[in-house]
N, C-alpha and C positions, 0 to 999 in steps of 0.2 A: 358234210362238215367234218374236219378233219378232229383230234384230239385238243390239239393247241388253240383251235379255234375255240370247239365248245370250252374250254377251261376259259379262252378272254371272255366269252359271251356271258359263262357266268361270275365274271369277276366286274364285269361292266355292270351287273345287273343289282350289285351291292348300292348302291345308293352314292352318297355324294362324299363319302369318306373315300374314294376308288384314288384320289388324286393325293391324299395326305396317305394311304398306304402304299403306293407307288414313289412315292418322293421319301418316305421311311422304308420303303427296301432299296435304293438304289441314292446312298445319300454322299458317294461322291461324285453326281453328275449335277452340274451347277442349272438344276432346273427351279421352275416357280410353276405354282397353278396357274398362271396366268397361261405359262406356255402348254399347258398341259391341255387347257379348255381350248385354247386353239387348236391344238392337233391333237383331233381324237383317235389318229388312228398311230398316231405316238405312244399315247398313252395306252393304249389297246396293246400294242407292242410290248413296252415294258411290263405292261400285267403278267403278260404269258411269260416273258424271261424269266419274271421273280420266282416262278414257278420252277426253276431249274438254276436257278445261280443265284448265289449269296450275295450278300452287300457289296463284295468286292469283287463281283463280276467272275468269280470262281465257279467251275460247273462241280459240280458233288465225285466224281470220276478225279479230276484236275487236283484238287481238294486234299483228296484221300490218297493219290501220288506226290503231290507238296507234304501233306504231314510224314507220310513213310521217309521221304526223301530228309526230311527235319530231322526225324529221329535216327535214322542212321547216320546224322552228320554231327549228332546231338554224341552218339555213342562212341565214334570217333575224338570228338573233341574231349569227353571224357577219360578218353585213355590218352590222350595226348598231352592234356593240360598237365597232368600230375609230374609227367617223365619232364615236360619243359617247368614249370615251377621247381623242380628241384632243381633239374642245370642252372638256372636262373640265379636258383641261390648259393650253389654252388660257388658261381661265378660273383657274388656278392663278398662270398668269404674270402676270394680269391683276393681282391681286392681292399678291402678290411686287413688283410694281411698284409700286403703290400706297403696300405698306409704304417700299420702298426712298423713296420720294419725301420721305416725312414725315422723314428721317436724314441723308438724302447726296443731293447736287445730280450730276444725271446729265447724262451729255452728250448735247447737241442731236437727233443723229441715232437714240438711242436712245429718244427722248422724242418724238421724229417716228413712228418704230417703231411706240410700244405704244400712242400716238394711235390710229393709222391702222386698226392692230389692234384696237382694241377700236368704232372705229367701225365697222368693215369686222361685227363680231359682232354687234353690235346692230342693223344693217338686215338682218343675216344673220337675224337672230333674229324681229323685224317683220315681215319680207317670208312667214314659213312662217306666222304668229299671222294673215297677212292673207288667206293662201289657206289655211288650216284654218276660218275664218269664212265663205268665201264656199260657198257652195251654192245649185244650182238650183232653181227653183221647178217645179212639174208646168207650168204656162206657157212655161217657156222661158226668162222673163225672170231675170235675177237679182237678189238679195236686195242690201239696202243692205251694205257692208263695214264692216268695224270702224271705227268715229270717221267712217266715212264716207271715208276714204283706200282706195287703191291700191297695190298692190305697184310698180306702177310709178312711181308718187308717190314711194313710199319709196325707191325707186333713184334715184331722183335726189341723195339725201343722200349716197350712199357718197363717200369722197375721190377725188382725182383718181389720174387713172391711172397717171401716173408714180410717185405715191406709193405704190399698191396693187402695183404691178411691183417697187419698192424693200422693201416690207414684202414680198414672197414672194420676194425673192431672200434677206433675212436671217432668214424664217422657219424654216427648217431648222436653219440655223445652232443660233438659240435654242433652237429646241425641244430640239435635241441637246444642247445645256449644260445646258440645264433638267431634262430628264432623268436626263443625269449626275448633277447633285449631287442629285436624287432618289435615285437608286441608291447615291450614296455616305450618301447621310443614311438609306436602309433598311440599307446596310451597318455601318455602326456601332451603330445601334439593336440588328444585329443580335451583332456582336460588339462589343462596344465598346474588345476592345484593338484593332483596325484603325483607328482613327480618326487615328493617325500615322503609318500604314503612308505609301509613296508611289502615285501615283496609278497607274502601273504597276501594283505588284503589287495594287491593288485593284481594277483591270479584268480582273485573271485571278480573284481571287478570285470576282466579280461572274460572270462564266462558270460558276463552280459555285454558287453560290447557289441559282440555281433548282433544281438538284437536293436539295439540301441542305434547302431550304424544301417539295419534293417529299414528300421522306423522313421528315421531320419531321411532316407533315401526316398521312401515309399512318401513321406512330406513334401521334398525336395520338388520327385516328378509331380506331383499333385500340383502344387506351385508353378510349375512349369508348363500345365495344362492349363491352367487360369490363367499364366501370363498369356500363351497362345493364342484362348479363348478371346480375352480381353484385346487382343492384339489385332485379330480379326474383327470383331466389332468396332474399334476404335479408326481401323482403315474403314469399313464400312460408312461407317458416323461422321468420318472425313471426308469420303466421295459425297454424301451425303449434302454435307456443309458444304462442299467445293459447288456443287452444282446448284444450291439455294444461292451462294455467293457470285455465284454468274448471272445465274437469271437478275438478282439484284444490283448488277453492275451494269448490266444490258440497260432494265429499266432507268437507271441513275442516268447513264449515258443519253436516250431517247428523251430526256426531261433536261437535261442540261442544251442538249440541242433545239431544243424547241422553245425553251425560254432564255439561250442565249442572247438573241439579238431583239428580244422584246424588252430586255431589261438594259442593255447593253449601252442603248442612247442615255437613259437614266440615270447609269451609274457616272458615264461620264460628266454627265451636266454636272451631279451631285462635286464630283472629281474637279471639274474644273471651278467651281463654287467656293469647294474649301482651299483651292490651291490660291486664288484671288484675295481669298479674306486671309490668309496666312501670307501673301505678298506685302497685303496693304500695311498688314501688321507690324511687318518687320521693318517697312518703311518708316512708318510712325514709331518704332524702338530706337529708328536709326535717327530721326530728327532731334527726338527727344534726348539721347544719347549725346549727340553733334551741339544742343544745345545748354546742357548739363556741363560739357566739358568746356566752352566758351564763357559759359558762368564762374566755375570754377579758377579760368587762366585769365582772363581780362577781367579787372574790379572797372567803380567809375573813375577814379582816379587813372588809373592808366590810359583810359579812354580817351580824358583829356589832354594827358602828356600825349599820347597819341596823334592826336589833332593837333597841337601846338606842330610838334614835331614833322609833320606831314605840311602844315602852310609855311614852314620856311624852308620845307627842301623843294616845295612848289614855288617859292621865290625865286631862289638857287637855281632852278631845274633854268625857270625862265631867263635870267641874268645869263648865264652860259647858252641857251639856246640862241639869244642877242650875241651873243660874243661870238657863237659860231658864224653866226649868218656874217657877222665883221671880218673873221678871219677865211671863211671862202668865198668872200667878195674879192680882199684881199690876193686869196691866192689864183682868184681869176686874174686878177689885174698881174700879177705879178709870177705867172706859170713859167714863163719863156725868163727866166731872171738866173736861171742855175744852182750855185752853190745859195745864195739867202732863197731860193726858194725851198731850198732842203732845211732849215732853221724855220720856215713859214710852216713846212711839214710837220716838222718837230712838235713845234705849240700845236698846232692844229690836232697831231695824234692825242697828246695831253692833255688836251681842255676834248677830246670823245671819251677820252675813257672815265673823265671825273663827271662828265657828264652822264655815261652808261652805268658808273655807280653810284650814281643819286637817282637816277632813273629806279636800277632797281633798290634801292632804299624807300623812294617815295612808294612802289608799289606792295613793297613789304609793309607800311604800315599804312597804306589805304587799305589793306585785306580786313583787318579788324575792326574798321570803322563803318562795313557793309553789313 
């Protein structure tokens, strides 16, 4: 038996914690005990791993070349940060001037200043763009340079030296005022009732700030752990609920289908039940209505003038109905007669039409006496 072996044999041999100390050394692989007791020889597997790699699946060798490789990157960026936060701000003041120029007329020597400075940057800045371009050829010889210039081309533009000795004797200076009302302009952002403190008690304040903004930070990520925390259990609790809310949508569904059409005859009877008794209803609204409004529009008096009025235009109707049957006997007899048959036409049209409105007369007031 090999090494790796006897170390899982005796790691199997620990009792029933073997499954929550394997899931606590390797806890970003999305396992459960569940899978672990089905594959025991998984589990047996990761034992021996844990025995040589960390949580994060790093061997101790791997480990110890990551941190080395850390900290030479760690020392690098500490020499670098400093040289670029100065450019940085360098290039802040540049600008800060700029504005300042467009508003209020500066004095000479401070315009000599951020000249000299800002030329002294910009052959600063040439001079690295002009040896970042040059490289040697497998010959020896070297490659054309950029625009075909020289670093030492370029040096020759910088200001004169008295001037460059003058801008770095009042470089500190500025930088250090520059600074300050940097610090007092994070200071008020950060509290903003210090903003009329005095400058005093704002250089002490300024002293604790970095703590303050420490603490606040060290909150912040805290917060941001609990949000993630929360943020994963809350997905969790949601797949969770998503899959109770199926199976119960399942079940809904197999209960709907199955007492569909057991209840379905029911509901209709019920359905056509109420729609009968809501027909007959409106029926008898409508009678009652139909006979309210006949109450209201016909009294007994009218009823009577009614009926008067109705047996003599049924006299009427009859008298003319007689006069007709005269007048197309007549105009039987007398078809073939010509012009006095068009005068027989005449009366004849005349005694239809006072007959068609007595006709309807009589039927207008036969309506109300039904």
């Amino acid at each position: 038996m090999s090494a790796a072996e006897t170390v899982g044999a005796s790691l199997l041999g620990k009792g029933d914690n073997l499954h929550q100390q394997v899931l606590a050394s390797f806890p970003l692989c999305d396992l459960t005990e569940e899978d672990l007791t089905q594959n025991p020889k998984l589990c047996k597997l990761l034992a021996t791993l844990s025995q040589s790699v960390d949580h994060t699946g790093l061997t101790a060798t791997l480990k110890t070349d990551l941190e080395k490789a850390e900290q030479k990157l760690q020392a690098q960026r500490r020499r670098w940060l400093p040289v670029e936060g100065l450019h940085g701000l360098l290039q802040e003041m540049m600008q800060d001037y700029r504005v300042k120029t467009h508003h209020t007329t500066l004095p000479p020597d401070q315009n000599m200043f951020y000249d000299t400075m800002e030329r002294c940057l910009l052959v600063a800045h040439c001079v690295r763009q002009l040896d970042l371009s040059t490289t040697t050829t497998p010959t020896g010889q070297d490659q054309l340079s950029l625009l075909g210039l020289t670093p030492k081309q370029v040096l020759e533009l910088i200001p004169k030296e008295k001037d460059v000795q003058r801008m770095k004797q009042s470089l500190p200076k500025e930088v250090e005022k520059h600074l300050k009302t940097k610090c007092f302009s994070l200071l008020s952002y950060y509290q903003p009732d210090w903003e009329g403190e005095s400058d005093s008690l704002k250089n002490i304040k300024l002293a604790h700030l970095s703590g303050q903004l420490d603490a606040e930070k060290k909150r912040a990520e805290s917060l941001t752990q609990v949000c993630r925390e929360n943020a994963v259990l809350q997905q969790r609790q949601t797949q969770l609920y998503l899959t109770e809310l199926t199976v119960c949508i399942q079940l809904l569904q197999s209960l709907i289908l199955d007492h569909r059409l057991r209840i379905q005859t029911q509901v209709d009877n019920k359905n056509l039940d109420y729609l009968e008794a809501k027909c007959e209803l409106v029926m008898q609204k409508i009678g009652m209505e139909s006979a309210e409004i006949r109450l209201d529009t016909y009294t007994a008096n009218t009823v009577v003038a009614h009926k008067k009025m109705r047996d003599q235009l049924e006299s009427e109707l009859k008298e003319n109905r007689l006069e007709k049957q005269s007048v197309e006997s007549k105009m039987a007899s007398f078809e073939m007669l010509g012009t006095e048959f068009e005068a027989l036409a005449d009366e004849y049209g005349r005694l239809q039409a006072e007959i068609n409105v007595k006709d309807w007369a009589l039927k207008e007031f036969k309506q109300p006496a039904q």
